[in-house]
C-alpha positions as CSV (number, residue, x, y, z in Angstrom):
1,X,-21.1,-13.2,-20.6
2,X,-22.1,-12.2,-17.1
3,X,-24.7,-13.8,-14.9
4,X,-27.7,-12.1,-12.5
5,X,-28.6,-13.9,-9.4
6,X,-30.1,-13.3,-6.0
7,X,-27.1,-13.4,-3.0
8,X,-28.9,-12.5,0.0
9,X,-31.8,-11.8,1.7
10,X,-33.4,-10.2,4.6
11,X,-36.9,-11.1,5.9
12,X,-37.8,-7.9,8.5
13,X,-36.2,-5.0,8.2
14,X,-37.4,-2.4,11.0
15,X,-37.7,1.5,10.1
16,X,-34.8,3.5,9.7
17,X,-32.9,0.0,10.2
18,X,-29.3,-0.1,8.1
19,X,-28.6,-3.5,7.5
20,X,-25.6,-5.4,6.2
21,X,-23.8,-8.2,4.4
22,X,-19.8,-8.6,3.7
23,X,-19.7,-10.7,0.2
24,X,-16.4,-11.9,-0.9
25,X,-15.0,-14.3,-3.2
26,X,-14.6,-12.3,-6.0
27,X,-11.3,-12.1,-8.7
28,X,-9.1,-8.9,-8.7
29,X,-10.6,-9.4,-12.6
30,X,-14.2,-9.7,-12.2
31,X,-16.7,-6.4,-12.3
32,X,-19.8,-6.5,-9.8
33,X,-22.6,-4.8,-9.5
34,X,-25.9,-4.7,-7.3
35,X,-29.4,-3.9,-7.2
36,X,-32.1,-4.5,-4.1
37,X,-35.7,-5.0,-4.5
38,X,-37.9,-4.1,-1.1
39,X,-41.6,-5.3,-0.2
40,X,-43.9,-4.9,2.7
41,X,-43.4,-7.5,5.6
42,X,-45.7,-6.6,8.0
43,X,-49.7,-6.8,8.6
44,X,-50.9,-3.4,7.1
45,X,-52.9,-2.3,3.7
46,X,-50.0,-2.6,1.1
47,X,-51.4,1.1,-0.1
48,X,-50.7,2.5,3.6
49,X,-46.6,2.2,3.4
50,X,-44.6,3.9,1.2
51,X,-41.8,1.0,0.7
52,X,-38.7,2.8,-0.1
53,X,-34.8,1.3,0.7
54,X,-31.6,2.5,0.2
55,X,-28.1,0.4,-1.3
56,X,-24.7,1.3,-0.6
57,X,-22.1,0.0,-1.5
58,X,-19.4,0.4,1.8
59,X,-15.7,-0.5,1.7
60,X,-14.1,-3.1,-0.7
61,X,-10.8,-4.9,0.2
62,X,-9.0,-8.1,0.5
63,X,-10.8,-10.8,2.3
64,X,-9.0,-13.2,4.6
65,X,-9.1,-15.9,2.0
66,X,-7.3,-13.6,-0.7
67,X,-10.5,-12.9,-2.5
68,X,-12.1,-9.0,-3.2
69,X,-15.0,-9.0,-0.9
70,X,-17.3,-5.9,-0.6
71,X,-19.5,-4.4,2.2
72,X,-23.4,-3.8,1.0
73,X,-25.7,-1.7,3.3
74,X,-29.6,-1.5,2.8
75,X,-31.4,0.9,4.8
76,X,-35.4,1.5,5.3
77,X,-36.5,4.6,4.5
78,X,-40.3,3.2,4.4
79,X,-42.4,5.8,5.7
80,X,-46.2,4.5,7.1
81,X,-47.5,2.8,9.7
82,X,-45.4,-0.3,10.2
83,X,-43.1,0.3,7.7
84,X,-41.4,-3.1,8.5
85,X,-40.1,-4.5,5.1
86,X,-38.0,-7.6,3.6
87,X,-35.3,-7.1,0.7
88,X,-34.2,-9.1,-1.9
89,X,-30.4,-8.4,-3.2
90,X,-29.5,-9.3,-6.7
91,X,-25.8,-9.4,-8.0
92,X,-24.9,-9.0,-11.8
93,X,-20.7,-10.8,-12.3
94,X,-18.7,-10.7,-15.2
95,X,-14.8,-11.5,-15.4
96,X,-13.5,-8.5,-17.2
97,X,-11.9,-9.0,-20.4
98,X,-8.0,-8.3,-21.5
């Protein structure tokens, strides 16, 4: 059975800001996937910014210390004024069976 748990986070994340994180570690036998979760981080009404964010999942190779690692982007699409924002990212793991 796989596990869910939060890998990394960014506190301010300016408009149309692409962000990123390498994350290795991972077994040629494991299957990974990832979700983001955005909020407001600046000092307007929460109703005046339309929080929106973007994953993508970039390039996945070998890592230096012979584990899978993976390249995760999150971009701010927020539109409003100050659309500054902080994002959670969550990763679900499993080891694949045989």
């Amino acid at each position: 059975m796989g596990a869910a748990n939060k890998v990394y986070e960014w506190t301010h994340i300016a408009p149309n800001e692409t962000v990123g994180v390498w994350i290795h570690g991972y077994g040629t036998d494991e299957f990974v996937t990832y979700s983001i979760t955005a909020a407001l981080s600046s000092n307007v009404p929460p109703g005046a910014v339309d929080v929106k964010a973007q994953l993508t999942i970039g390039d996945t190779g070998p890592h230096v210390d012979g584990t899978v690692g993976r390249l995760l982007n999150v971009t701010n699409h927020s539109v409003g004024p100050q659309p500054y924002i902080s994002c959670q990212l969550a990763r679900f793991r499993q080891t694949l069976g045989t």
